[in-house]
GUMAR-197351 format. One record per residue: residue number from 1; residue in one letter; chain; x, z, y of N, C-alpha, C, O, CB in turn. Coordinates in pm, whole numbers. Each point is the difference from the previous one (the first is absolute). Glycine has a CB too. Layout:
BEGIN
nr->NUM rest->a kette->A n.east->X n.up->Z n.north->Y ca.east->X ca.up->Z ca.north->Y c.east->X c.up->Z c.north->Y o.east->X o.up->Z o.north->Y cb.east->X cb.up->Z cb.north->Y
...
***
This chain:
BEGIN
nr->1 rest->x kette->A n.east->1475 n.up->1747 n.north->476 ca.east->22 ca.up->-126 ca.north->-68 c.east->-129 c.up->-80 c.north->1 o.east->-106 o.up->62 o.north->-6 cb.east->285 cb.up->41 cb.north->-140
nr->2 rest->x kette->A n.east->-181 n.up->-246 n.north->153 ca.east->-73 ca.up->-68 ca.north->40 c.east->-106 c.up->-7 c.north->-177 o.east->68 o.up->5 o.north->-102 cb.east->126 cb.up->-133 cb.north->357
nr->3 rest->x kette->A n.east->-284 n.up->121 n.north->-263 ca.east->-108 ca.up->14 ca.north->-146 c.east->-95 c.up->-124 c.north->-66 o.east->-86 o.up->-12 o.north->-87 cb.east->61 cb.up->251 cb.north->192
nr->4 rest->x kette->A n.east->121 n.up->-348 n.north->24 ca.east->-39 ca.up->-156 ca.north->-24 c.east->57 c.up->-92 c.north->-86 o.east->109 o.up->-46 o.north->35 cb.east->-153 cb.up->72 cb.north->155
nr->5 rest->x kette->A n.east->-3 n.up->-62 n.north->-291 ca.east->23 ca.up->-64 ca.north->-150 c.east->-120 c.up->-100 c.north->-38 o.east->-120 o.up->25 o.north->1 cb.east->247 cb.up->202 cb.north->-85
nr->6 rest->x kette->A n.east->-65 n.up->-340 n.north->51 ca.east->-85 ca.up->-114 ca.north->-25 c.east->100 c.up->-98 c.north->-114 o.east->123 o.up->-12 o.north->-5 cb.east->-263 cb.up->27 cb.north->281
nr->7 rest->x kette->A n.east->47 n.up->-69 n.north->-351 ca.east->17 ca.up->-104 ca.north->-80 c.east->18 c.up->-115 c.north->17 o.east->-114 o.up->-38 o.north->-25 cb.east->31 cb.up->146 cb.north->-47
nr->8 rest->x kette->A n.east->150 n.up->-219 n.north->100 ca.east->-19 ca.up->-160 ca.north->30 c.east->-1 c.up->-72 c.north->-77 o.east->111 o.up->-24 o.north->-47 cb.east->-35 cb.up->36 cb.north->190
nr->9 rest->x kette->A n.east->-186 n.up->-82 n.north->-196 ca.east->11 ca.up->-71 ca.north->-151 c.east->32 c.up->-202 c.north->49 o.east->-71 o.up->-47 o.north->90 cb.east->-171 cb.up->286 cb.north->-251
nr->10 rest->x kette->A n.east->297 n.up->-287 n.north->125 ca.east->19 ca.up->-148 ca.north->-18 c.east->-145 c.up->-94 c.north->-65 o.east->-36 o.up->10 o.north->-117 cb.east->317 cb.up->74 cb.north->71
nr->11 rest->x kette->A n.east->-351 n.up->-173 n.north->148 ca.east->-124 ca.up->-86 ca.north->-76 c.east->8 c.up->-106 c.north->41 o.east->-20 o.up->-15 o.north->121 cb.east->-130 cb.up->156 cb.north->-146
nr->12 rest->x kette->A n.east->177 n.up->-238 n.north->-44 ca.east->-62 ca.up->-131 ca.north->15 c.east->-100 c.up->-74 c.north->83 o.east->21 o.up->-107 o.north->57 cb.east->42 cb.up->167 cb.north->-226
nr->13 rest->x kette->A n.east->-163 n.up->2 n.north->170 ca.east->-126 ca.up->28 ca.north->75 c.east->-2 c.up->104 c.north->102 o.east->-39 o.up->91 o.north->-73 cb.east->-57 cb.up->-161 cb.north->-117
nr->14 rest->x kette->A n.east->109 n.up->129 n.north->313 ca.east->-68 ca.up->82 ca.north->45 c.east->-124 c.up->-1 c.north->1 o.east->-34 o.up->115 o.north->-30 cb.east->188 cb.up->-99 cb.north->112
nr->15 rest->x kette->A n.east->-260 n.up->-91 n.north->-60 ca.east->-115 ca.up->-52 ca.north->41 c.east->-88 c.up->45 c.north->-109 o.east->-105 o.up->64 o.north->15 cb.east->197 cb.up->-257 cb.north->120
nr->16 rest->x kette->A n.east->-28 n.up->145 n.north->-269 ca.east->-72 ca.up->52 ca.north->-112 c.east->43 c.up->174 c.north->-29 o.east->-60 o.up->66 o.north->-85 cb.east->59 cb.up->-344 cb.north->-19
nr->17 rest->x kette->A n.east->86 n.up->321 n.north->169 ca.east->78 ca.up->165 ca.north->-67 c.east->-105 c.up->54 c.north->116 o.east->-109 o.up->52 o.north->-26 cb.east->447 cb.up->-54 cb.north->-67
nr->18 rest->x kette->A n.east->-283 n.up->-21 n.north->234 ca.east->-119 ca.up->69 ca.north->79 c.east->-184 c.up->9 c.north->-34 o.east->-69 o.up->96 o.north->35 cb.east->268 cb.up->-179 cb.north->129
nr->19 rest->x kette->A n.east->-243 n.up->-20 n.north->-225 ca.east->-123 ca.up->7 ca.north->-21 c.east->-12 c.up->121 c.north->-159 o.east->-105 o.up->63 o.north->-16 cb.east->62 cb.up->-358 cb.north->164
nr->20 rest->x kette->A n.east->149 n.up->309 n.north->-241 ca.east->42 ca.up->58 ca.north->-73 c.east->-71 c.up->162 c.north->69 o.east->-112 o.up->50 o.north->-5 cb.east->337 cb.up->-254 cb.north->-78
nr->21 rest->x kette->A n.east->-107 n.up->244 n.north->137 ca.east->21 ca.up->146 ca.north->-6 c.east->-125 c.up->-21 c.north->163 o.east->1 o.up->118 o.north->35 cb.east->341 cb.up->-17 cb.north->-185
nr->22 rest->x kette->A n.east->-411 n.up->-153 n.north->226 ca.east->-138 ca.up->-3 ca.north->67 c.east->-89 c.up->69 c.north->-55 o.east->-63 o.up->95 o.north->48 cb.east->97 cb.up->-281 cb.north->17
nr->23 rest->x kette->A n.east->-46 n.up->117 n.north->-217 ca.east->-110 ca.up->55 ca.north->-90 c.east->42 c.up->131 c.north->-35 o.east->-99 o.up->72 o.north->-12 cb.east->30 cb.up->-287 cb.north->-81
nr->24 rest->x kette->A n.east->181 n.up->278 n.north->71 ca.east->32 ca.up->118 ca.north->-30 c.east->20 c.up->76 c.north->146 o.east->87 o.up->83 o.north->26 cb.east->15 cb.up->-163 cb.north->-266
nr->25 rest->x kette->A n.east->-211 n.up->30 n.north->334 ca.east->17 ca.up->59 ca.north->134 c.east->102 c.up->41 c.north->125 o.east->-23 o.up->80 o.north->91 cb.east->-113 cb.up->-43 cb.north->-238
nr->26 rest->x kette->A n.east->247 n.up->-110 n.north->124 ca.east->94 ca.up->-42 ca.north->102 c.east->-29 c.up->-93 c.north->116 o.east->-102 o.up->-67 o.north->-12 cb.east->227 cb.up->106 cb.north->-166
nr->27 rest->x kette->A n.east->-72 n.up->-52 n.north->258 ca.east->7 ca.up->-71 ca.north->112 c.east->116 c.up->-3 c.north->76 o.east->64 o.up->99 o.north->34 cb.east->-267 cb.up->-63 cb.north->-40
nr->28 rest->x kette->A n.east->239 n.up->-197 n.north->41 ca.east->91 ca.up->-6 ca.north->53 c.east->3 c.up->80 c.north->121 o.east->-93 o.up->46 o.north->66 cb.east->112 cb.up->-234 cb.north->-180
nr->29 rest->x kette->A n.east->155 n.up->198 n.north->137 ca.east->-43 ca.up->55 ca.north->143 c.east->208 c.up->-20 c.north->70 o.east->53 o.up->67 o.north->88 cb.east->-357 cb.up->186 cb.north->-178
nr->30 rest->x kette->A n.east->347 n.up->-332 n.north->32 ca.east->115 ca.up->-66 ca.north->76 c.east->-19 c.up->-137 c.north->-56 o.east->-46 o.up->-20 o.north->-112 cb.east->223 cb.up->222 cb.north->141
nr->31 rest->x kette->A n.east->-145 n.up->-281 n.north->41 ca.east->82 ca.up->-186 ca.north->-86 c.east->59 c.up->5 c.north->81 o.east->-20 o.up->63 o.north->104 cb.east->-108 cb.up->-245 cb.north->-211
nr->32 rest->x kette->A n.east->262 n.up->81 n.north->62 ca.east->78 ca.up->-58 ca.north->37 c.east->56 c.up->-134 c.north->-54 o.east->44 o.up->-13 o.north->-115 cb.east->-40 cb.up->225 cb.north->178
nr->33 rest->x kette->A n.east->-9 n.up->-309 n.north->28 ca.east->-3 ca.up->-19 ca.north->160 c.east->-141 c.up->49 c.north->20 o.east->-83 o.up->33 o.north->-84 cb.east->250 cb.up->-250 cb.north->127
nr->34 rest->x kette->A n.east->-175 n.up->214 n.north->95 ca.east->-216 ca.up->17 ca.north->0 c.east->-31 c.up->-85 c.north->35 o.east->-109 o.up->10 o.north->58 cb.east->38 cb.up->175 cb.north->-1
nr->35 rest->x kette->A n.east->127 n.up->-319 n.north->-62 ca.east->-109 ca.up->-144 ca.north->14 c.east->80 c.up->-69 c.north->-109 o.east->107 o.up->52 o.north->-30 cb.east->-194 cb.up->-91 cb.north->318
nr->36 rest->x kette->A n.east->48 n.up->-70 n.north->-351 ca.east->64 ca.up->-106 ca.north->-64 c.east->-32 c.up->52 c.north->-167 o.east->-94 o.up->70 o.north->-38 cb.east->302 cb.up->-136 cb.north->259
nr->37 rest->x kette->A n.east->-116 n.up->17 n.north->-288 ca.east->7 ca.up->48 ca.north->-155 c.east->50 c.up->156 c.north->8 o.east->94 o.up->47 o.north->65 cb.east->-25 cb.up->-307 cb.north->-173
nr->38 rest->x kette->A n.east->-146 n.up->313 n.north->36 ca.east->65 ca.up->149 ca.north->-64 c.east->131 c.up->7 c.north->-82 o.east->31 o.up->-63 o.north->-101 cb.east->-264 cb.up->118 cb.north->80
nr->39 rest->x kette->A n.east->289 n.up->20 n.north->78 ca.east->134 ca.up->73 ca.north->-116 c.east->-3 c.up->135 c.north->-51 o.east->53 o.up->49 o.north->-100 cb.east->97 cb.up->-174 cb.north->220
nr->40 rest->x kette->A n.east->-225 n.up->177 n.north->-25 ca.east->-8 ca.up->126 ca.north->-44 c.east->-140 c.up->77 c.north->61 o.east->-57 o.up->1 o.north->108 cb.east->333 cb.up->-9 cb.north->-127
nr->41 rest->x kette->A n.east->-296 n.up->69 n.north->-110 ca.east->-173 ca.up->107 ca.north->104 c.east->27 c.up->138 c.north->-82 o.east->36 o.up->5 o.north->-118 cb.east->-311 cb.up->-223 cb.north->149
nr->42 rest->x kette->A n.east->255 n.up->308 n.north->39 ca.east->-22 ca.up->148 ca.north->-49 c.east->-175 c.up->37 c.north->17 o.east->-81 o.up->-15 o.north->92 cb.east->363 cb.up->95 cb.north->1
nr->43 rest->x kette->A n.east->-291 n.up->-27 n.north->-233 ca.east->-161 ca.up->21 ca.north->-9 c.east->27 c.up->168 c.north->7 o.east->109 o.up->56 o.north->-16 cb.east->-234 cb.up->-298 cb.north->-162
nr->44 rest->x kette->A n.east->-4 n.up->303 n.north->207 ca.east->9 ca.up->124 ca.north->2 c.east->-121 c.up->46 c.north->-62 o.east->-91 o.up->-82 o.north->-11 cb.east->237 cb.up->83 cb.north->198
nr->45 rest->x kette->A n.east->-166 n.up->134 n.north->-237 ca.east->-145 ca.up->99 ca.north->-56 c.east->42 c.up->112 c.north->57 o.east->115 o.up->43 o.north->-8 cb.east->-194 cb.up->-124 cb.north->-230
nr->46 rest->x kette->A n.east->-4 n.up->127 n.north->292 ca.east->-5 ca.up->167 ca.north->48 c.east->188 c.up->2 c.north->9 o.east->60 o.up->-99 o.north->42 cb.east->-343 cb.up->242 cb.north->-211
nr->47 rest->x kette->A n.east->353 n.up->-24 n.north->125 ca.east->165 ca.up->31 ca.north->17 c.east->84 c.up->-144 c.north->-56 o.east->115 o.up->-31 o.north->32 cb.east->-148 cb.up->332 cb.north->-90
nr->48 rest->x kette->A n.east->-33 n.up->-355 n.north->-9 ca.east->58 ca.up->-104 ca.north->-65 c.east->34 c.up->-108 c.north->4 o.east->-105 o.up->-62 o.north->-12 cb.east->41 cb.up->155 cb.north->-47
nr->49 rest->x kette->A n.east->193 n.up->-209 n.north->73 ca.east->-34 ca.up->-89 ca.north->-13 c.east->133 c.up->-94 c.north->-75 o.east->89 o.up->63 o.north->-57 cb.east->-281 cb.up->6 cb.north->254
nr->50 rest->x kette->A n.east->197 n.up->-217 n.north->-193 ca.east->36 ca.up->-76 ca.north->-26 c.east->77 c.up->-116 c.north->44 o.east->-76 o.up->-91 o.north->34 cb.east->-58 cb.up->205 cb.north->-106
nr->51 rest->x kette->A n.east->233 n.up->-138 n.north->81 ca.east->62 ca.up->-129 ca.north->-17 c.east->3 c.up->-117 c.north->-45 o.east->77 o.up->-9 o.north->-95 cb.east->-25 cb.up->133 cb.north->116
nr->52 rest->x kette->A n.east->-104 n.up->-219 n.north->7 ca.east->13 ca.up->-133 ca.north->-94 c.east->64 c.up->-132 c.north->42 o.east->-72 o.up->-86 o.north->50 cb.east->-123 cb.up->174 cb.north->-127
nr->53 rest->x kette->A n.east->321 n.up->-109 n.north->59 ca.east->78 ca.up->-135 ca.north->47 c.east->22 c.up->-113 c.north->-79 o.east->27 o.up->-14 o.north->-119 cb.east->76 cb.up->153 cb.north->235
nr->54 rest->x kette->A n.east->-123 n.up->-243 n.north->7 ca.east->22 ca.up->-129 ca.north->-110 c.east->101 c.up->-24 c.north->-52 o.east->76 o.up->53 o.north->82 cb.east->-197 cb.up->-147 cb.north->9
nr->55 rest->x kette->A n.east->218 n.up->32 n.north->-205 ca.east->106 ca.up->-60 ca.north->-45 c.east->61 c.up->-17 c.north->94 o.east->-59 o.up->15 o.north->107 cb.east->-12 cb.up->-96 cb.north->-266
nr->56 rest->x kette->A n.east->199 n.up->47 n.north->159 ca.east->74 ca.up->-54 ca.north->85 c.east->152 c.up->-44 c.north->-85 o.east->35 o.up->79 o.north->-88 cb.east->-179 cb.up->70 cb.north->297
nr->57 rest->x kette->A n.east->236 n.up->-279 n.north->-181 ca.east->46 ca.up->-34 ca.north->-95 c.east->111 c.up->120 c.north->-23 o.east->80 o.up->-27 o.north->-90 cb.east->-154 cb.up->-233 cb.north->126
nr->58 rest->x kette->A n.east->90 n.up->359 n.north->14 ca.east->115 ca.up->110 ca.north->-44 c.east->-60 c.up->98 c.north->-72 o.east->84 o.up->69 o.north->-55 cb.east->52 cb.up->-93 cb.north->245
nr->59 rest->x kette->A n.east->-255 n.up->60 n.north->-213 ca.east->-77 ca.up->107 ca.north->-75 c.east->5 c.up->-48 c.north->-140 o.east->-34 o.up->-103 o.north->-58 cb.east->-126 cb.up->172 cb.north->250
nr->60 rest->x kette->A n.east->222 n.up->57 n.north->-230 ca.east->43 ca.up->22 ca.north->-142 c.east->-80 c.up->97 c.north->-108 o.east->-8 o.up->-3 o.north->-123 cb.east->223 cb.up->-42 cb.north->243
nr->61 rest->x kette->A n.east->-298 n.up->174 n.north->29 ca.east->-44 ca.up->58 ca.north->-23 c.east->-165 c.up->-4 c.north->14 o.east->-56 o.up->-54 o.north->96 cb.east->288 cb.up->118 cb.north->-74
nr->62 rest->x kette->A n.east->-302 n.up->3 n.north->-135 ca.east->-151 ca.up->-7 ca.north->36 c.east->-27 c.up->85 c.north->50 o.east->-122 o.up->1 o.north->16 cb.east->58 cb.up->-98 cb.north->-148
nr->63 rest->x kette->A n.east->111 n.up->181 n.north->171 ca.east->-56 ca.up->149 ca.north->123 c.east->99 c.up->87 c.north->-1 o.east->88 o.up->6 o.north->-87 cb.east->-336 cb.up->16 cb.north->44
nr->64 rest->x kette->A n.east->239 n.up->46 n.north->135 ca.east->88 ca.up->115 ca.north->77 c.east->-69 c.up->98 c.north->30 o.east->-123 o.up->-7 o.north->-2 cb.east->255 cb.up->-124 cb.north->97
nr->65 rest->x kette->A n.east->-75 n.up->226 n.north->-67 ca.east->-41 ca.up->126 ca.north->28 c.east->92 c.up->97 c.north->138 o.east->115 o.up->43 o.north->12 cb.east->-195 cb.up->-73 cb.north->-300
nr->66 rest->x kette->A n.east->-57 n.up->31 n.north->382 ca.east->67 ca.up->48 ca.north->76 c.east->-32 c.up->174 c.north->81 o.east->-100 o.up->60 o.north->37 cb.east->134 cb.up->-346 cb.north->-42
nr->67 rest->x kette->A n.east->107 n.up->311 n.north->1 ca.east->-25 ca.up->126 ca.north->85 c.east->108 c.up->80 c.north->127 o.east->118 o.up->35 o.north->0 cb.east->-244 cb.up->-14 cb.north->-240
nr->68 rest->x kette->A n.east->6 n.up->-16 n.north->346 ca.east->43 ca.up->-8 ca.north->122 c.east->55 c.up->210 c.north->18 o.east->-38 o.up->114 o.north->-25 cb.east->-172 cb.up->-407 cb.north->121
nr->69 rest->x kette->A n.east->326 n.up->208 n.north->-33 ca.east->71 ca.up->190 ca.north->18 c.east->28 c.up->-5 c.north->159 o.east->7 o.up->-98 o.north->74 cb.east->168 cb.up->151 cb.north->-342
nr->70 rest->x kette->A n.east->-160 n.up->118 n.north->303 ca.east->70 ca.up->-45 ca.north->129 c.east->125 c.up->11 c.north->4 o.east->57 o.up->-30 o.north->105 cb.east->-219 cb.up->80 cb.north->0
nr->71 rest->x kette->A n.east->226 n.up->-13 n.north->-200 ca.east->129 ca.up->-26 ca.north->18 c.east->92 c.up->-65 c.north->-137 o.east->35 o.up->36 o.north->-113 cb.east->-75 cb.up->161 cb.north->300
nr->72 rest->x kette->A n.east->48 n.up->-281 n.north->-122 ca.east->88 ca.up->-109 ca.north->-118 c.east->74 c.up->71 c.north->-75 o.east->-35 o.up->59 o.north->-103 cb.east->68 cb.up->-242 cb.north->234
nr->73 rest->x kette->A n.east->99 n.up->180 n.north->-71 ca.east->118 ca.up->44 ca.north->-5 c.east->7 c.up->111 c.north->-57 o.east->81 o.up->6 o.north->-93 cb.east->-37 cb.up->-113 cb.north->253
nr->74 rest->x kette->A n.east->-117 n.up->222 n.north->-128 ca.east->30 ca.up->110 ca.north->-79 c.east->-125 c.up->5 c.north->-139 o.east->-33 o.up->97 o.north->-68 cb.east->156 cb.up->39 cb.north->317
nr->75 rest->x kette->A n.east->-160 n.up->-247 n.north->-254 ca.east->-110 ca.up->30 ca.north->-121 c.east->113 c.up->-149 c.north->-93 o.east->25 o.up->37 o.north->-115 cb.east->-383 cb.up->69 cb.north->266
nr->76 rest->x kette->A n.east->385 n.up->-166 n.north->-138 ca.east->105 ca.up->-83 ca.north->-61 c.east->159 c.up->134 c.north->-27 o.east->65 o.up->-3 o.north->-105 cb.east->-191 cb.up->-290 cb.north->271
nr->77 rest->x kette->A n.east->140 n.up->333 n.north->-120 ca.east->133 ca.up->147 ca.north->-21 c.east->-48 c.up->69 c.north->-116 o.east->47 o.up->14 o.north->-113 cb.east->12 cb.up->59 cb.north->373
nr->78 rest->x kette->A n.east->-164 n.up->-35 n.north->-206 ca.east->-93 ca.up->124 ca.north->-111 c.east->-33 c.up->-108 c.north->-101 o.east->25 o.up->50 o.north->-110 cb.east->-170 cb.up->154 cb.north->284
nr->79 rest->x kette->A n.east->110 n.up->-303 n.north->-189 ca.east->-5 ca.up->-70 ca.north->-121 c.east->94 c.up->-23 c.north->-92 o.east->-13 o.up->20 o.north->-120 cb.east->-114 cb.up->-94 cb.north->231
nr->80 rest->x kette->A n.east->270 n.up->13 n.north->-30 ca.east->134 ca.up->-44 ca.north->-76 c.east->10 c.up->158 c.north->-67 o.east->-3 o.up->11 o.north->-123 cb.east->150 cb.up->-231 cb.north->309
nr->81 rest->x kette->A n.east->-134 n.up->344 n.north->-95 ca.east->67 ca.up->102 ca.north->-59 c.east->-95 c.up->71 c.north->-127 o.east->53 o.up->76 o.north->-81 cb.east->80 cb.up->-44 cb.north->327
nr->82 rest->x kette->A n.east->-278 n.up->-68 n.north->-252 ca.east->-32 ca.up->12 ca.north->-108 c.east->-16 c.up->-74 c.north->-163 o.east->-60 o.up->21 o.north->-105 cb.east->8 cb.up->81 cb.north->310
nr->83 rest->x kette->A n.east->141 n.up->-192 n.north->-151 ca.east->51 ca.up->-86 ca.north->-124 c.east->-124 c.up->-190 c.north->13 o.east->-17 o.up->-88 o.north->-84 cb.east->94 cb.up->418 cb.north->-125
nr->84 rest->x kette->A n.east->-110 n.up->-319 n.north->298 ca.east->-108 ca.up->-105 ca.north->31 c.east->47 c.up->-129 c.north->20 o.east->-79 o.up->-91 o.north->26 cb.east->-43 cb.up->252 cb.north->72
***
Protein backbone atom coordinates (compact mmCIF):
# COMPACT_ATOMS: atom_id res chain seq x y z
CA UNK A 1 0.00 0.00 0.00
CA UNK A 2 1.10 3.24 -1.10
CA UNK A 3 2.38 5.47 2.58
CA UNK A 4 1.72 8.86 0.71
CA UNK A 5 -0.50 11.33 2.73
CA UNK A 6 -0.62 15.02 2.57
CA UNK A 7 -2.67 17.89 3.76
CA UNK A 8 -4.08 20.70 1.30
CA UNK A 9 -4.99 23.76 3.11
CA UNK A 10 -7.09 26.73 1.19
CA UNK A 11 -5.11 30.60 1.30
CA UNK A 12 -5.92 33.62 0.08
CA UNK A 13 -2.40 34.41 -0.36
CA UNK A 14 -0.09 31.79 -1.51
CA UNK A 15 2.79 34.18 -1.69
CA UNK A 16 2.30 35.18 1.85
CA UNK A 17 1.52 31.12 3.18
CA UNK A 18 4.65 30.02 1.14
CA UNK A 19 6.95 32.59 2.72
CA UNK A 20 5.02 31.29 5.98
CA UNK A 21 5.93 27.67 6.25
CA UNK A 22 9.82 28.87 4.17
CA UNK A 23 10.59 30.15 7.53
CA UNK A 24 9.55 26.92 9.10
CA UNK A 25 11.95 25.43 6.42
CA UNK A 26 9.92 24.18 3.52
CA UNK A 27 10.38 24.68 0.02
CA UNK A 28 8.46 24.63 -2.77
CA UNK A 29 8.89 21.99 -5.00
CA UNK A 30 5.60 21.60 -7.43
CA UNK A 31 3.31 24.85 -8.76
CA UNK A 32 0.82 24.80 -10.76
CA UNK A 33 0.47 26.19 -13.65
CA UNK A 34 4.46 26.75 -13.78
CA UNK A 35 4.30 30.10 -15.47
CA UNK A 36 1.59 32.76 -14.90
CA UNK A 37 -0.42 33.15 -11.49
CA UNK A 38 -0.23 30.28 -8.97
CA UNK A 39 -3.12 27.98 -7.96
CA UNK A 40 -1.46 25.66 -6.41
CA UNK A 41 2.28 24.88 -4.80
CA UNK A 42 3.27 21.89 -2.65
CA UNK A 43 6.04 22.79 -0.12
CA UNK A 44 8.03 20.05 1.29
CA UNK A 45 10.65 19.34 4.69
CA UNK A 46 12.64 16.30 4.80
CA UNK A 47 9.36 13.24 4.48
CA UNK A 48 7.05 16.05 4.63
CA UNK A 49 5.04 18.17 2.91
CA UNK A 50 2.20 20.43 1.95
CA UNK A 51 -0.49 21.62 -0.12
CA UNK A 52 -1.66 25.05 -0.52
CA UNK A 53 -4.52 26.18 -3.07
CA UNK A 54 -6.02 29.23 -4.01
CA UNK A 55 -9.94 29.78 -3.61
CA UNK A 56 -11.78 29.05 -6.31
CA UNK A 57 -15.53 30.04 -6.64
CA UNK A 58 -16.72 26.22 -5.75
CA UNK A 59 -14.50 25.74 -2.58
CA UNK A 60 -16.46 25.33 0.32
CA UNK A 61 -13.76 23.72 1.91
CA UNK A 62 -10.52 25.07 3.73
CA UNK A 63 -8.41 21.88 3.32
CA UNK A 64 -8.46 18.33 2.53
CA UNK A 65 -6.72 15.57 3.27
CA UNK A 66 -5.22 13.34 1.16
CA UNK A 67 -4.33 9.73 0.90
CA UNK A 68 -2.92 7.93 -1.93
CA UNK A 69 -3.69 3.91 -2.11
CA UNK A 70 -2.99 1.47 -4.71
CA UNK A 71 -5.97 0.14 -4.83
CA UNK A 72 -9.13 2.08 -4.77
CA UNK A 73 -11.67 -0.20 -4.99
CA UNK A 74 -10.81 -2.63 -2.58
CA UNK A 75 -9.76 -0.06 0.12
CA UNK A 76 -13.30 1.80 -0.54
CA UNK A 77 -15.02 -2.25 0.02
CA UNK A 78 -12.92 -2.69 3.15
CA UNK A 79 -14.08 0.67 4.23
CA UNK A 80 -18.01 0.43 3.45
CA UNK A 81 -17.80 -3.15 5.13
CA UNK A 82 -16.31 -1.70 8.15
CA UNK A 83 -19.06 0.58 8.78
CA UNK A 84 -17.06 3.77 7.14
Amino acid sequence: MSERAFLIITAEDLQDTRALYEQLGFSATYRFPSEGKRRYLTLSRGGSSIGIGAPSARDEERFGFWVYVEDVDGTLERLRASGV
